[in-house]
Backbone as a ProteinNet text record, in pm:
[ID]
protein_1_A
[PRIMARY]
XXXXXXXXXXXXXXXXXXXXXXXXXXXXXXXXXXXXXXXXXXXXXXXXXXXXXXXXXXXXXXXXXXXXXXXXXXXXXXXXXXXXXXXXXXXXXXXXXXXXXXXXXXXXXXXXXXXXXXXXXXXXXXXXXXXXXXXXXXXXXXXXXXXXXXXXXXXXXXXXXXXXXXXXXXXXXXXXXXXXXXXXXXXXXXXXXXXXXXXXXXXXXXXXXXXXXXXXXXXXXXXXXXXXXXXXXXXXXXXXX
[TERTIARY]
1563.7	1547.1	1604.1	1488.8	1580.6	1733.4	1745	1834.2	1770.4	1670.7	1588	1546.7	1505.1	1477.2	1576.3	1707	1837	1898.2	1845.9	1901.7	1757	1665.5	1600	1583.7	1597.9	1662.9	1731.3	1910	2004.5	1992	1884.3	1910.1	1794.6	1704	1648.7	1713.2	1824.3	1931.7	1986.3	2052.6	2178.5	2064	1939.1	1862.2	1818.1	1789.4	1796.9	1909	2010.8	2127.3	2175.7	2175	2157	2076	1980.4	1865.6	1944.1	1970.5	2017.7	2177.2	2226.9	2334.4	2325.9	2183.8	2124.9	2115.1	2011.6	1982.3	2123.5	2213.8	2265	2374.6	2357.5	2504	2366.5	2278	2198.8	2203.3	2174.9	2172.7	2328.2	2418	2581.4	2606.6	2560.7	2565.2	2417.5	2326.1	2282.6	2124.4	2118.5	1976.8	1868.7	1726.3	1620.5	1701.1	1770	1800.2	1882	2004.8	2054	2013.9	1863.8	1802.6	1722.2	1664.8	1622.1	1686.4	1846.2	1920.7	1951.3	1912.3	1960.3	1864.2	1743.3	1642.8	1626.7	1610.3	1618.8	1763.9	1861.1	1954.2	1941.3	1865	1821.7	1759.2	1584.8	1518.1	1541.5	1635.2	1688.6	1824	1863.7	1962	2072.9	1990.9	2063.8	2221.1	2271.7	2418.8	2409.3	2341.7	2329.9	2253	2216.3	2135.8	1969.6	1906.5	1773.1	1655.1	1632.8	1561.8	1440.2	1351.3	1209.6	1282.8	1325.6	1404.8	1488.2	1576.3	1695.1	1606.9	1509.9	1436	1378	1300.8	1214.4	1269.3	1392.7	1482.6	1547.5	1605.9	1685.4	1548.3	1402.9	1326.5	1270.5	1321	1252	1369.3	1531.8	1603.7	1676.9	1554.1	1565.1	1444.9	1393.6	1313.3	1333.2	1426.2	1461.9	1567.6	1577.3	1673.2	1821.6	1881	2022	2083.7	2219.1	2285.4	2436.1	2513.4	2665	2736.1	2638.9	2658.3	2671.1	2608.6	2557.7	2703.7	2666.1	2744.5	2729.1	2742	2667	2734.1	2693	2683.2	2647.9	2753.4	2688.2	2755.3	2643.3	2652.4	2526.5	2617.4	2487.3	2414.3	2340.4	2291.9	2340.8	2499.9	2597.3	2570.7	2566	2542.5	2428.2	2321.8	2134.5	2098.1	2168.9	2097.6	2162.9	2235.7	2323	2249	2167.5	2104.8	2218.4	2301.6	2384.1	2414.1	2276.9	2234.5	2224.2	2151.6	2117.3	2296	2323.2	2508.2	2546.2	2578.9	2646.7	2546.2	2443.8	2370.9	2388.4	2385.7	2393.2	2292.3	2226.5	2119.2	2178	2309.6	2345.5	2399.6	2353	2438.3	2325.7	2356.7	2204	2260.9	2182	2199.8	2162	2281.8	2244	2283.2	2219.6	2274.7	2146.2	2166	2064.6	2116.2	2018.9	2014.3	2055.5	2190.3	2180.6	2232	2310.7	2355.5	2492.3	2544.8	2683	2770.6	2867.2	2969.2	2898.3	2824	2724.3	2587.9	2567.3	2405.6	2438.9	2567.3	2567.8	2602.2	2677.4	2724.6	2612.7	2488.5	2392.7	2266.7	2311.5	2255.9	2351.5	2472.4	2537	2552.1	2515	2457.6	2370.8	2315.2	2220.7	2269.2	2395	2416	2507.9	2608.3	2691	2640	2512.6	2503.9	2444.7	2431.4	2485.7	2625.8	2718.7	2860.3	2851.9	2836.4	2795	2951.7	2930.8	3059.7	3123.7	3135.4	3203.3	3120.9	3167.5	3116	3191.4	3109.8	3154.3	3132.3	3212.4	3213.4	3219.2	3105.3	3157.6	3091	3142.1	3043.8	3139.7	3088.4	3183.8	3157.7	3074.6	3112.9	2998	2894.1	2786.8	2872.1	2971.6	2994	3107.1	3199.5	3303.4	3187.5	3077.2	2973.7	2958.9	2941.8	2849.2	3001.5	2931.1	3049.3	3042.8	2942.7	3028.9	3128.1	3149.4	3222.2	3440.7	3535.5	3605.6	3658.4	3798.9	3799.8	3846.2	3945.2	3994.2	3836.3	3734.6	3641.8	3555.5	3570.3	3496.4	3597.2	3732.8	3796.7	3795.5	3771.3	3759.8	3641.6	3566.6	3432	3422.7	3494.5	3518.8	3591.1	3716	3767.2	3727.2	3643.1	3478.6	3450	3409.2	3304.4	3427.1	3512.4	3601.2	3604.3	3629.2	3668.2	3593	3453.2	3318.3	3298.9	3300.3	3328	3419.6	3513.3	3607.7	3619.8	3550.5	3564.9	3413.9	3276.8	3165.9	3192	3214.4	3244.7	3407.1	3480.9	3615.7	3644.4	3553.2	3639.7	3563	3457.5	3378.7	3499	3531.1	3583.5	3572.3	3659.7	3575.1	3667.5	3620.7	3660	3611.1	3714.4	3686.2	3723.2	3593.9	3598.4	3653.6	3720.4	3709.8	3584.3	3618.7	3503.3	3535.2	3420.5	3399.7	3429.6	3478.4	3490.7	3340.7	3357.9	3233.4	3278.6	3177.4	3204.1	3128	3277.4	3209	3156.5	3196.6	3118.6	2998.1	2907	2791.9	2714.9	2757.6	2702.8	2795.3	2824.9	2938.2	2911.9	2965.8	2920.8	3022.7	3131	3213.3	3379.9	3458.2	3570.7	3640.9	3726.6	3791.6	3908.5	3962.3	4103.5	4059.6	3969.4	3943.4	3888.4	3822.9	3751.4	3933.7	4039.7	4103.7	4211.4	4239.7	4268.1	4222.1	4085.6	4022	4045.7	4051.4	4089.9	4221.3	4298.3	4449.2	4459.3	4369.4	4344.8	4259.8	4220	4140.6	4202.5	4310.2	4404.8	4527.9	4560.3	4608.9	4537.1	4402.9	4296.4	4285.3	4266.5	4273	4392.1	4533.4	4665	4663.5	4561.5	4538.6	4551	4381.5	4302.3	4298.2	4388.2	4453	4314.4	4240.4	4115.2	4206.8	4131.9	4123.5	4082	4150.5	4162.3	4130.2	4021.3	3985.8	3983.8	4011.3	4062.2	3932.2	3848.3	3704.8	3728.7	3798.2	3784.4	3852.5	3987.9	4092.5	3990.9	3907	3843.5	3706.9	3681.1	3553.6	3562.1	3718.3	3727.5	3798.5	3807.8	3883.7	4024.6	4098	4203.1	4157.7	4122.2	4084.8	4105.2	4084.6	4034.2	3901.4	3818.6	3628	3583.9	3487.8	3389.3	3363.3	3368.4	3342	3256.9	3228.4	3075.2	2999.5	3083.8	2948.4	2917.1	2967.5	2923.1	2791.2	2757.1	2658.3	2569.4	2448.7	2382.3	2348	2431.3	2383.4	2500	2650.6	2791.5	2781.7	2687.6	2753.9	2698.5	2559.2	2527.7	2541.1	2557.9	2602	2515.8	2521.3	2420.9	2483.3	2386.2	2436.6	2576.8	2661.7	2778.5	2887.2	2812.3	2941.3	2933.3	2797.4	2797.5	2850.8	2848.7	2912.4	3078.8	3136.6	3232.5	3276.4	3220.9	3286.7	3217.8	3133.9	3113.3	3279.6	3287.2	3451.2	3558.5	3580.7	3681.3	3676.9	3552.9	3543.4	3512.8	3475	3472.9	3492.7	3636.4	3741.8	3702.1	3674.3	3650.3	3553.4	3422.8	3264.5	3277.3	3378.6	3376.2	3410.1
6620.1	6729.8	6685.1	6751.1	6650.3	6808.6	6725.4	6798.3	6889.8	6910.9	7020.8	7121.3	7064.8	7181.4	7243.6	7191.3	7211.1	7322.7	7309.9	7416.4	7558	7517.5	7628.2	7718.7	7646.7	7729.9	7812.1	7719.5	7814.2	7935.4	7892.9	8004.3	8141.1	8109.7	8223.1	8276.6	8197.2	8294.4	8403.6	8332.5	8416.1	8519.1	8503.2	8625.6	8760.4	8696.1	8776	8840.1	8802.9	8851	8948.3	8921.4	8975.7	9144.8	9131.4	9245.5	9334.8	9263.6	9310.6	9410.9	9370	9397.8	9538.6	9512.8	9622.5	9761.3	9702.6	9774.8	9869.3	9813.3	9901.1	9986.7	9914.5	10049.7	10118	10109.7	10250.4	10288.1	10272.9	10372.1	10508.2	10381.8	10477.8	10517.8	10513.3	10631.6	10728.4	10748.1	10824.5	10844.9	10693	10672.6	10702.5	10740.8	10746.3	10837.6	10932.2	11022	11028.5	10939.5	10874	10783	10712.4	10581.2	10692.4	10752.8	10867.4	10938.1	10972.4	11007.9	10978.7	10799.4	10707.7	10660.6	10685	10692.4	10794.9	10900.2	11027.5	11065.3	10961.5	10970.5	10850.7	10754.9	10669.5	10718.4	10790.3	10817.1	10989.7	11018.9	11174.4	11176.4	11193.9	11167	11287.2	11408.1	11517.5	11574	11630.3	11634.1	11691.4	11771.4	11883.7	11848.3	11901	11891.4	11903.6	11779	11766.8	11746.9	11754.2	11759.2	11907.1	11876.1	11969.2	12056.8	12080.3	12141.6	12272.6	12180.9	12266.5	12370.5	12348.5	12381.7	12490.4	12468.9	12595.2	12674	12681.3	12741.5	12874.8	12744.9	12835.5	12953.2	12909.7	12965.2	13095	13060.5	13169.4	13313.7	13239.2	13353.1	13401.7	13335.6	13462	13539.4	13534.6	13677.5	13778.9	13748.4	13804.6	13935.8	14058.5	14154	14144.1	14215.4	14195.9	14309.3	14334.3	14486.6	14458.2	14540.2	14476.4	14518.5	14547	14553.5	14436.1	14328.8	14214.9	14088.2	14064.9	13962	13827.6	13717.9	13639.2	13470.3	13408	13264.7	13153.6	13128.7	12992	12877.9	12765.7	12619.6	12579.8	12414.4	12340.8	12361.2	12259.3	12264.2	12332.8	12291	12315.4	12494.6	12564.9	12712	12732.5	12646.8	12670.2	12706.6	12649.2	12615.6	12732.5	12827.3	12919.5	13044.3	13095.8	13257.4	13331.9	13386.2	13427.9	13572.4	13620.3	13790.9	13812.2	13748.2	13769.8	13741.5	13678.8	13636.4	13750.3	13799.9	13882.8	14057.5	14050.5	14181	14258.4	14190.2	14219.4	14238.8	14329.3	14281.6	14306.4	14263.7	14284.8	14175.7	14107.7	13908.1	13805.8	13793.2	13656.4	13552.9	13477.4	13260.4	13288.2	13207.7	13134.6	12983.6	12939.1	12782.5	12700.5	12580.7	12469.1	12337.1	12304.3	12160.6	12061.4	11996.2	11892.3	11948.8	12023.4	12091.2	12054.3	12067.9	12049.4	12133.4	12107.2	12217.7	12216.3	12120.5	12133.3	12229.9	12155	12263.5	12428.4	12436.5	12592.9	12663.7	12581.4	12615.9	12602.9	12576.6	12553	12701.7	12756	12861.9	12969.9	13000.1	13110.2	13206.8	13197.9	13346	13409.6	13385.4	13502.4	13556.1	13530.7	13556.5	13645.1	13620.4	13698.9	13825.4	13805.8	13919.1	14075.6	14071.3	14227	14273.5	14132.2	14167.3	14217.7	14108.4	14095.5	14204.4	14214.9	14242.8	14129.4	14053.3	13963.6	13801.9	13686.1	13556.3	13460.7	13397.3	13288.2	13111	13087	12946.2	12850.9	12731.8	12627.9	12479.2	12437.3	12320.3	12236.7	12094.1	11996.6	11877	11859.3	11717.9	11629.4	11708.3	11603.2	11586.5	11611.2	11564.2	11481.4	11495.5	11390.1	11281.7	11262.4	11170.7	11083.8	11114.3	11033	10974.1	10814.7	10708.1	10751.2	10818.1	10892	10964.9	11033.4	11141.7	11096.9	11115.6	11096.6	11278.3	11211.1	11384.1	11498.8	11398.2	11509.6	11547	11529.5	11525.4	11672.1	11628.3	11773.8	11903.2	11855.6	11964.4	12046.8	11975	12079.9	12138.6	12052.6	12124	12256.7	12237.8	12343.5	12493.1	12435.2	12545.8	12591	12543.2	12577.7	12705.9	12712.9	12776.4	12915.4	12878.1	12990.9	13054.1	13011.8	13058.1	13179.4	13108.3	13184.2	13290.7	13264.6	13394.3	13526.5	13458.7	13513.1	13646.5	13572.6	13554.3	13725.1	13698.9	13720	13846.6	13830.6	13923.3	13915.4	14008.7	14027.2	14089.6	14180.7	14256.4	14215.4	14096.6	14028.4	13983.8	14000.4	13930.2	13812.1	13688.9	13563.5	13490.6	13424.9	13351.5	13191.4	13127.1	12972.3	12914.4	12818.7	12809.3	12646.4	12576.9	12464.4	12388.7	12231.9	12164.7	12124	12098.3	12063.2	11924.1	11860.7	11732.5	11682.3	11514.6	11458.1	11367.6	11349.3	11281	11054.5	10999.6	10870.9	10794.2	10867.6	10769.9	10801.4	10871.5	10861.2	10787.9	10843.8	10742.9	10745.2	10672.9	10696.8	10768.9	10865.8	10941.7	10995.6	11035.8	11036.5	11008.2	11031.9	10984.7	11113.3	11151.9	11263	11259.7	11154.1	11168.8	11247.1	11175.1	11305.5	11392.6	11435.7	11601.6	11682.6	11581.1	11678.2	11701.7	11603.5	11599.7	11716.3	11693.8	11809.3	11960.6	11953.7	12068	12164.1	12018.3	12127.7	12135.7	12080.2	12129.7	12254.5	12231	12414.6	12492.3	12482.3	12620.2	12626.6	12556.9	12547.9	12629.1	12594.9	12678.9	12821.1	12819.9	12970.1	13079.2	13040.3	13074.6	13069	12990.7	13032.3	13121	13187.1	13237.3	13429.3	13380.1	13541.8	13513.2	13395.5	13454.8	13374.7	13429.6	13394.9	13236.5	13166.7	13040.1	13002.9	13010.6	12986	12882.2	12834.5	12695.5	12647	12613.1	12633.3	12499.3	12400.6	12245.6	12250.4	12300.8	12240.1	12323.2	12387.5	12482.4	12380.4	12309.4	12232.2	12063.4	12049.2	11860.9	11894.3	11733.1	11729.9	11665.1	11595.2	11467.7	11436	11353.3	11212.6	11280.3	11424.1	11468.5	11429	11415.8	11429.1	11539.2	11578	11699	11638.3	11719.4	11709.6	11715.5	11573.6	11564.2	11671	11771.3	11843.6	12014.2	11942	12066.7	11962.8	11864.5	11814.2	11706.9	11676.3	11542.1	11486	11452.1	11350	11357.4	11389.3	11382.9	11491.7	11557.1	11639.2	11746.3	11785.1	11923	12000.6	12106.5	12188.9	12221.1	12240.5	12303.6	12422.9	12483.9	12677.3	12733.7	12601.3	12656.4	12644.5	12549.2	12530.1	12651.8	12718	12877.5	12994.9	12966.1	13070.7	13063	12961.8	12926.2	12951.9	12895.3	12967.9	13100.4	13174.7	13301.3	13397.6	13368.9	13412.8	13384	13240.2	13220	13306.1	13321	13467.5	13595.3	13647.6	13731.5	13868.7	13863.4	13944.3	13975.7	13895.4	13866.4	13916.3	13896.5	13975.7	14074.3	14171.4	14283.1	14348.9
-4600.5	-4696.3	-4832.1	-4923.5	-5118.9	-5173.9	-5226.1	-5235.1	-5343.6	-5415.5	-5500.3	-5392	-5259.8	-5155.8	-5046.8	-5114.1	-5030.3	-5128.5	-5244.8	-5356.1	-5371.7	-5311.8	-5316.2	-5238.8	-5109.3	-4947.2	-4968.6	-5078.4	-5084.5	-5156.4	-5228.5	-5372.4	-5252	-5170.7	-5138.5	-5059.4	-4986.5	-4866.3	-4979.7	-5102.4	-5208	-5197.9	-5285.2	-5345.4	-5185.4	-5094.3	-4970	-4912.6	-4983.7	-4913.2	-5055	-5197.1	-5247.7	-5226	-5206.7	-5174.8	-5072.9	-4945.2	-4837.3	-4875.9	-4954.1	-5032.5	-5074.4	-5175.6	-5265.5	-5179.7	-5067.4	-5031.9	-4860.9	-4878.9	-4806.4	-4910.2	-5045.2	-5139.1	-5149	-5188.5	-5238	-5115	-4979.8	-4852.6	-4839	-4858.9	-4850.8	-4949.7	-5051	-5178.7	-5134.7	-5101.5	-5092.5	-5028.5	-5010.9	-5012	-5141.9	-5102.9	-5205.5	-5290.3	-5255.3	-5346.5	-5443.5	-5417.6	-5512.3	-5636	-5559	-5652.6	-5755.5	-5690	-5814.2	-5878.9	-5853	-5983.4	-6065.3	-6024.6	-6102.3	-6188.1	-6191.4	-6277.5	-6390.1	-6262.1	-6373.3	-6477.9	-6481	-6557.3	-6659.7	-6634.8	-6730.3	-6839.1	-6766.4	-6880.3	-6947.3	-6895.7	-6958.8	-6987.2	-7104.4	-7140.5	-7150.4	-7143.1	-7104	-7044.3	-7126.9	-7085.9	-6921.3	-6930.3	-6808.7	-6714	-6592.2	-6505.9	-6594	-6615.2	-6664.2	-6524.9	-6425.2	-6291.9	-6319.6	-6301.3	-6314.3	-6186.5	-6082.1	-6037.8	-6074.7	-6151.5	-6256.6	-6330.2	-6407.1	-6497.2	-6433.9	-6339.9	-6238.7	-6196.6	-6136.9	-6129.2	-6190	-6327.1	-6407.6	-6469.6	-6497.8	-6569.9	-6433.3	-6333.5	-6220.7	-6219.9	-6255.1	-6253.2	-6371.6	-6470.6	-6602.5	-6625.5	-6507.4	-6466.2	-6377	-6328.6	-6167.5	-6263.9	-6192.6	-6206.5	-6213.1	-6281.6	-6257.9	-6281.3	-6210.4	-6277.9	-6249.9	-6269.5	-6296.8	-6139.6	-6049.9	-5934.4	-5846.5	-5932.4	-5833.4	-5811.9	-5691.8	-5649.8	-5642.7	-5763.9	-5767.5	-5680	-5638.6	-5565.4	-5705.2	-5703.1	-5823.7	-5780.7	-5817.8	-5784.3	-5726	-5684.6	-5658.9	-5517	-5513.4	-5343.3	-5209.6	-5251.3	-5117.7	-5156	-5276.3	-5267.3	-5239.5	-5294.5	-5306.9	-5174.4	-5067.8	-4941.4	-4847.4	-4945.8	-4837.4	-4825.6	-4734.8	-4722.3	-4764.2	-4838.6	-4853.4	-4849.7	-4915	-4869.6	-4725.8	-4662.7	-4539.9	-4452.4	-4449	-4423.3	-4418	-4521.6	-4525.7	-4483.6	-4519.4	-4481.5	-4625.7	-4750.4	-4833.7	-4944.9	-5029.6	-5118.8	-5239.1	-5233.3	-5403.1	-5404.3	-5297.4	-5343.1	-5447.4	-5510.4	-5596.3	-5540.7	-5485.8	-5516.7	-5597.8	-5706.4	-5840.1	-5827.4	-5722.1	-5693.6	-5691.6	-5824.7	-5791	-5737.8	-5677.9	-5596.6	-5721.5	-5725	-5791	-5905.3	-5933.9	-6034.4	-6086.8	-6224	-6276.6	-6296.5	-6373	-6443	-6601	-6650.5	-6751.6	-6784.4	-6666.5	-6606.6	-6601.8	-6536.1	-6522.5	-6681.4	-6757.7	-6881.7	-6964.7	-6937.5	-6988.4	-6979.9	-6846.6	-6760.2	-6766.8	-6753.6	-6781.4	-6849.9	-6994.1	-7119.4	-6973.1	-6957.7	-6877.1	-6725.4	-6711.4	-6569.4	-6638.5	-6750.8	-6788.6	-6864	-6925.6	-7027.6	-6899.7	-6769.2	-6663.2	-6656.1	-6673.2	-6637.3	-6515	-6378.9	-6265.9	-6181.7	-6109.1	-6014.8	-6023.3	-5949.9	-5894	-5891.1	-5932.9	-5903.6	-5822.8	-5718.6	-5648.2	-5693.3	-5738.9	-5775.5	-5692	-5672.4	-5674.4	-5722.1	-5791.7	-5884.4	-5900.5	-5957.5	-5963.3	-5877	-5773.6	-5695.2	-5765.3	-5803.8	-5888.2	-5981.8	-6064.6	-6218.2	-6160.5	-6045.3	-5997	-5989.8	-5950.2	-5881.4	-5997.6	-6115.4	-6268.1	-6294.9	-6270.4	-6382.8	-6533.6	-6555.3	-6722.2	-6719.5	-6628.3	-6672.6	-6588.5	-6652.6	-6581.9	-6523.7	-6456.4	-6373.9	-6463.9	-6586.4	-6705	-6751.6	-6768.5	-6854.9	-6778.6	-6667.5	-6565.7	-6588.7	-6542.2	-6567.1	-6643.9	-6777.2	-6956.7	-6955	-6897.1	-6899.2	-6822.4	-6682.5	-6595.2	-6651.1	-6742.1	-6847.5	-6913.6	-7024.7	-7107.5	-6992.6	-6878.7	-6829.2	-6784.4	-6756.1	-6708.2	-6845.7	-6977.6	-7097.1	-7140.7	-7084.5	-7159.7	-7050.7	-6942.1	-6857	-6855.1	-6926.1	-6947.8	-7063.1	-7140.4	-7312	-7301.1	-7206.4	-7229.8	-7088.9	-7008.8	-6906.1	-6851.6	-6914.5	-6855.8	-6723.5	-6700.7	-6595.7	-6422.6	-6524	-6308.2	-6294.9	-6121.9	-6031.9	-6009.8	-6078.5	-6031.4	-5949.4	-5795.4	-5711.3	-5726.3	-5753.3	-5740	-5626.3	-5547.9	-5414.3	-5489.1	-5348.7	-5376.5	-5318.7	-5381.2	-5357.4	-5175.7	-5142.8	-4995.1	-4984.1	-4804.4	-4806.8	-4794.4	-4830	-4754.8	-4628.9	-4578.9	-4454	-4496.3	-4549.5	-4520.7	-4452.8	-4370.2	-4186.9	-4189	-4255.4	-4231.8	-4344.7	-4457.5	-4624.3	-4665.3	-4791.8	-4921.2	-4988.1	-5012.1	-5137.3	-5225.7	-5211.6	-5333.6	-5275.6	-5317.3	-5287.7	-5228.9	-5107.9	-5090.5	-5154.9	-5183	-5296.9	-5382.6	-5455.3	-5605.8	-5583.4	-5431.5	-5427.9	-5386.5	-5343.4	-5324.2	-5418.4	-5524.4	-5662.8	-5772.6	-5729.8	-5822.1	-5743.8	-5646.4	-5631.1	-5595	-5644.8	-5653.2	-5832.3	-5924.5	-6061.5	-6042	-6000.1	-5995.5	-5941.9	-5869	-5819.3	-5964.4	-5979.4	-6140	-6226	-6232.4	-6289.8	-6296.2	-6184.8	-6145.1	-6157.3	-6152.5	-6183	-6308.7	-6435.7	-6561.6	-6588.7	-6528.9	-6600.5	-6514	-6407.1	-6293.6	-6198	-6170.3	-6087.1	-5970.3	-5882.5	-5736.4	-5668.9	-5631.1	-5535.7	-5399.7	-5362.7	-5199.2	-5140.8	-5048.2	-4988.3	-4877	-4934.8	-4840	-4721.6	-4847.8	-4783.6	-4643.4	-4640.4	-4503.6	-4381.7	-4390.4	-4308.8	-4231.3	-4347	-4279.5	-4272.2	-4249.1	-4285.4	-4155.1	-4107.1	-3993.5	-4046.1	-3926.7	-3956	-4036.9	-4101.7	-4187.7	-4339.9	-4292.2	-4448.7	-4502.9	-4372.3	-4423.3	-4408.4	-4388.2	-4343.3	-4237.8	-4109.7	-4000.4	-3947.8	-3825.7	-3823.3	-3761.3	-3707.9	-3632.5	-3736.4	-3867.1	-3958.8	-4067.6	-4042.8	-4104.8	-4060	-4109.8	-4054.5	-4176.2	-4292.7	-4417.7	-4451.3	-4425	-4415.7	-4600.5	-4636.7	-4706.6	-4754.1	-4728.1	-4668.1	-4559	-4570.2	-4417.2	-4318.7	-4206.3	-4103.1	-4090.3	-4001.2	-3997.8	-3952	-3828.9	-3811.4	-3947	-4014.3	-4150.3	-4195.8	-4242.2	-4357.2	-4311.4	-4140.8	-4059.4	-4100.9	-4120.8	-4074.7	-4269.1	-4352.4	-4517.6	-4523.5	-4456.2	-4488.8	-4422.9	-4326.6	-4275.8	-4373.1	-4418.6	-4514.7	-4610.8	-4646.3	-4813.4	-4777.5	-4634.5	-4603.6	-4703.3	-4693.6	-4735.4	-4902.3	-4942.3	-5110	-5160.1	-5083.3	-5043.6	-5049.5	-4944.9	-4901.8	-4956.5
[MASK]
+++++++++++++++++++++++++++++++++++++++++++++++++++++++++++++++++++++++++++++++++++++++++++++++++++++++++++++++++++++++++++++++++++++++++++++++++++++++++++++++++++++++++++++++++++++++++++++++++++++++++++++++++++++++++++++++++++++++++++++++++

């Protein structure tokens, strides 16, 4: 063998092993769905949640009714995906939760949730903006204060409950770090002792030992299946009611 075809062997093992590489961080960050955030954050430069998603959404529930009766659900996916009326047996609850959503996106969407001066709001947002290498955790946080401010500032007398953020489970993909979901969320009980709102402890309820989310509350280690919603509809119970 010449040694020009001893260096081209090598170089196609590096580039194959390379690939092989590639292709298992995009799997433990998230799979396809990750590689497409990662696009759609290339060619949209958007502070906020920019996803045709976000958009349909936000444009479907500034048609929808509102009255200062209502009990609203805000956040991302982990809220989007929760029947939450039906949970509770309630028709004065709204999801106001999109798939893939920020502490940007909602500050982007909030004039219109505030201008009923809802009853009461359930928070929880934040693990997509821990997720973006732009942003660091002081950087979410202010942003997070921004949104309490204007709530604050625009509807005084809603009830607002800040849930914390949920664990993920790494044993199944990578997807964000539980140090800083649990970092960030002893700044948000800080938060909340601000601003007089309410602090709910959603996480120690659905992580095991390790401090993950526990596997038999998910199958992609960080959306829930039905015993998880059973299981935070009890934790807020009380708060609902």
């Amino acid at each position: 063998m010449t040694t020009t075809t001893a260096w081209f062997n090598i170089s196609i093992l590096f580039n194959f092993l390379f690939v092989c590489l590639s292709i298992i961080f995009i799997y433990k960050r998230g799979g396809i769905v990750f590689l497409y955030q990662k696009i759609d954050d290339f060619f949209n430069d958007n502070e906020y949640n920019s996803s045709v998603y976000y958009h349909h959404k936000k444009s479907q529930f500034e048609l929808l009714p509102y009255s200062d009766k209502d009990i609203i659900f805000l956040g991302d996916s982990i809220t989007d995906q929760g029947e939450w009326s039906e949970l509770f047996n309630d028709n004065k609850i709204r999801n106001r939760g999109i798939g893939g959503d920020t502490v940007e996106g909602i500050l982007n969407r909030i004039d219109q949730i505030l201008e009923s001066k809802p009853r009461k709001i359930f928070l929880m947002i934040g693990i997509n903006d821990l997720a973006s290498e732009r942003k660091s955790l002081r950087n979410v946080l202010n942003l997070y204060k921004n949104m309490l401010i204007k709530i604050k500032s625009e509807s005084p007398n809603t009830k607002v409950f800040i849930q914390s953020l949920l664990p993920v489970n790494n044993q199944k993909r990578y997807l964000y770090d539980n140090y800083h979901i649990i970092k960030f969320n002893s700044e948000l009980k800080e938060l909340s002792k601000e601003f007089d709102y309410e602090y709910i402890d959603v996480f120690s309820h659905l992580s095991n030992s390790d401090n993950e989310l526990d596997n038999k509350y998910s199958l992609d280690g960080i959306h829930l299946n039905g015993q998880a919603y059973l299981i935070w509809k009890e934790v807020i119970r009380k708060y609902v009611d």
